[in-house]
N, C-alpha and C positions, 0 to 999 in steps of 0.2 A: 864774089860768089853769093847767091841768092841761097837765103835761109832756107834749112828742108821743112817743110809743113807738112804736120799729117793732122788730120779730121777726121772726128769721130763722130756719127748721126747716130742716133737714135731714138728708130720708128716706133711709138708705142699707138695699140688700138686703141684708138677713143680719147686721146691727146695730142697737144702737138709737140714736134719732132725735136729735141733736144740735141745740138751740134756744140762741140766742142775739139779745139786747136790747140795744135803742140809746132812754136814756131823755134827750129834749133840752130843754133849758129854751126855753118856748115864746116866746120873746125873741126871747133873743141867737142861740138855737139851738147853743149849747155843750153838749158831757156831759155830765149830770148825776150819773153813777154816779162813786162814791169811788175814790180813789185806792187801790192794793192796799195792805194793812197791811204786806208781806213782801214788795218787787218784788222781781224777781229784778234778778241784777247787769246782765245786757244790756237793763234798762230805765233804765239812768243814763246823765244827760244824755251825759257822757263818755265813753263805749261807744260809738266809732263816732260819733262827731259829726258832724253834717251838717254841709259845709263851711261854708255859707251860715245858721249856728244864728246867732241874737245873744242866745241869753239868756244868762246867767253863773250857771253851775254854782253859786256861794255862793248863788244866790240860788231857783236852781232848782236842784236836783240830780238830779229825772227828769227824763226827756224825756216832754213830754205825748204825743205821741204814741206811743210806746213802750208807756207805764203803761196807756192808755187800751185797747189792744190786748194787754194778757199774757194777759186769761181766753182772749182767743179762738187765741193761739197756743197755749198751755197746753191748750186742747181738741182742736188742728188738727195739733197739732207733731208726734204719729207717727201721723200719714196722710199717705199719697200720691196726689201729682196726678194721678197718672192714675184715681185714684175717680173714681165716679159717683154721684148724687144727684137725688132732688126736692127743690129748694128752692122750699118755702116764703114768702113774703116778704108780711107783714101791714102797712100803710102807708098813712093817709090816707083806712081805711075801706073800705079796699080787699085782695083778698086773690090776691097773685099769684104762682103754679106755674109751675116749669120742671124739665125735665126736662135737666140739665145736669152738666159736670163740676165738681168739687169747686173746680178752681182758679176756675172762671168767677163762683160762688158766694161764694166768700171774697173776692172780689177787689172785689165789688159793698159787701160789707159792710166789709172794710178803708176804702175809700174813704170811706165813711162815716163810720167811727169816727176816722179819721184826721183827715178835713176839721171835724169837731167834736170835736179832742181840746184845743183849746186852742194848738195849735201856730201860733208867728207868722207862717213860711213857709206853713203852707197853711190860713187862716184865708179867704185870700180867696177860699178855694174854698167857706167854710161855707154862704153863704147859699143856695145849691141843694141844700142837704139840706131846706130846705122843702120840696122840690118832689122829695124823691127818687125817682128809676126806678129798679130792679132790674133786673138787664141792660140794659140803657141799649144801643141801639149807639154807636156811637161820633158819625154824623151828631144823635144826641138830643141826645148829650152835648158838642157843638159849638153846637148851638143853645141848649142852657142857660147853656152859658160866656159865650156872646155876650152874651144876655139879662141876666146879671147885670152884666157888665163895664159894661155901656151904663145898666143902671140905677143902678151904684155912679156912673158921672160925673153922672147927674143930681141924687143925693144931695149929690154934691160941690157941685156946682153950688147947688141950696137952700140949702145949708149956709154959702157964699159963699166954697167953696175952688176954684181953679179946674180942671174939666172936662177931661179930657183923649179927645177926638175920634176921635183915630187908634186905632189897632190896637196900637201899640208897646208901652202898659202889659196888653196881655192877655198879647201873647208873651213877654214877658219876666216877669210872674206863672209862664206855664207852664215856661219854664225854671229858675226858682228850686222850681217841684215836682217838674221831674224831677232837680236835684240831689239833694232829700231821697228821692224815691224810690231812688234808688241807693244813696246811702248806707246806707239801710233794708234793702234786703235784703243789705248786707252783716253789718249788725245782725241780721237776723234765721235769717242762715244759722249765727252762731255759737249762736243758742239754738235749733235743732233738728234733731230726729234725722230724719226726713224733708224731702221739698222741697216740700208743697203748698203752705205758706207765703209762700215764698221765691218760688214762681214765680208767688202770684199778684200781689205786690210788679211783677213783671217786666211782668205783664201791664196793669199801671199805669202802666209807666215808657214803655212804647211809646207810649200814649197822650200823653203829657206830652211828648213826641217828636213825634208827630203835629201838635198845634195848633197850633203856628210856623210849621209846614209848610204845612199844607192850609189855614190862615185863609183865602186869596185864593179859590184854589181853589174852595173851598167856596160864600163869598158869589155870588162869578161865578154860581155854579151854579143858585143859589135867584133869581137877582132876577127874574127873571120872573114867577117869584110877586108881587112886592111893587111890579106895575106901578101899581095904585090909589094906593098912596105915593109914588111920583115922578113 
């Protein structure tokens, strides 16, 4: 099976076009691009440790997530978020444009690189890069969280481990991402010289904020859709 790749362009006026690739083993849906030969120092595990990391430095000494992301901070590092952009976003056979700011852009592909960088904290985010949206709002991206969390307990369940029903292992999935997102833009303000970066980390971490929150919320809001099902 041939890797899924998705690419991400972006047009900026009066520069040229900055392209970047997510090539994913068509599986597990992990990176498949190598590690850098030369990471720089704020891609070790120890740089900033997420508080919530369990891997052990002897045995890891990047942080997958870190390594998985230096080309595209190393592209992004002196620009600023207040840019503007067409991004580009190629995915699934599909080819979709926006006219948007640079943070909104990075922030769509961080997430991406991030949830398939190998990292154990946000692994249980990977299996929605099957299914990735580029700007996602936030109500998408509630409904893919749900969708997977509900399909992981029935995996469980086949599997003969037992299920978990309630809501409680999504919320707290989402609070161990927005641990690592914090700590991340602390990591990633020491390696640059601008703040697109950094702020689109931020614009991640509100989200991971959000899901605990709005879970109830949100369901209340849709069931009426789902009167055929009850």
């Amino acid at each position: 099976m041939e890797a899924r790749v998705i690419r991400y362009r972006f047009e900026r006026s009066g520069a040229a076009a900055l392209e970047l690739e997510a090539h994913l083993d068509p599986e597990s849906l992990l990176d498949l691009a190598p590690l850098p030969e030369s990471p720089p120092a704020w891609t070790r595990l120890e740089f900033e440790k997420c508080p919530n990391c369990p891997l052990d430095p002897s045995r890891s000494p990047l942080c997958p997530a870190a390594a998985r992301i230096s080309d595209l901070v190393t592209t992004f590092g002196d620009v600023s978020s207040i840019g503007q952009a067409r991004v580009v976003v190629e995915v699934g056979g599909r080819r979709i444009s926006k006219d948007a700011s640079l943070v909104h852009g990075i922030a769509s592909l961080l997430g991406l690189r991030m949830a398939t960088s190998g990292c154990p904290v946000l692994a249980k985010l990977r299996p929605m890069a099957a299914f990735h949206i580029p700007f996602a709002t936030d109500e998408e991206t509630m409904y893919r969280a749900l969708a997977t969390y509900f399909i992981a307990q029935l995996l469980r369940e086949r599997s003969g481990a037992s299920p978990a029903w309630t809501l409680d292992g999504l919320k707290e999935a989402y609070r161990a991402v927005g641990l690592v997102n914090r700590a991340f833009a602390a990591r990633m303000r020491a390696a640059l010289t601008e703040d697109a970066n950094a702020n689109a980390l931020v614009r991640l971490d509100l989200f991971a904020k959000a899901i605990p929150l709005d879970l109830e919320d949100w369901l209340e809001s849709y069931g009426r859709a789902f009167d055929a099902w009850l």
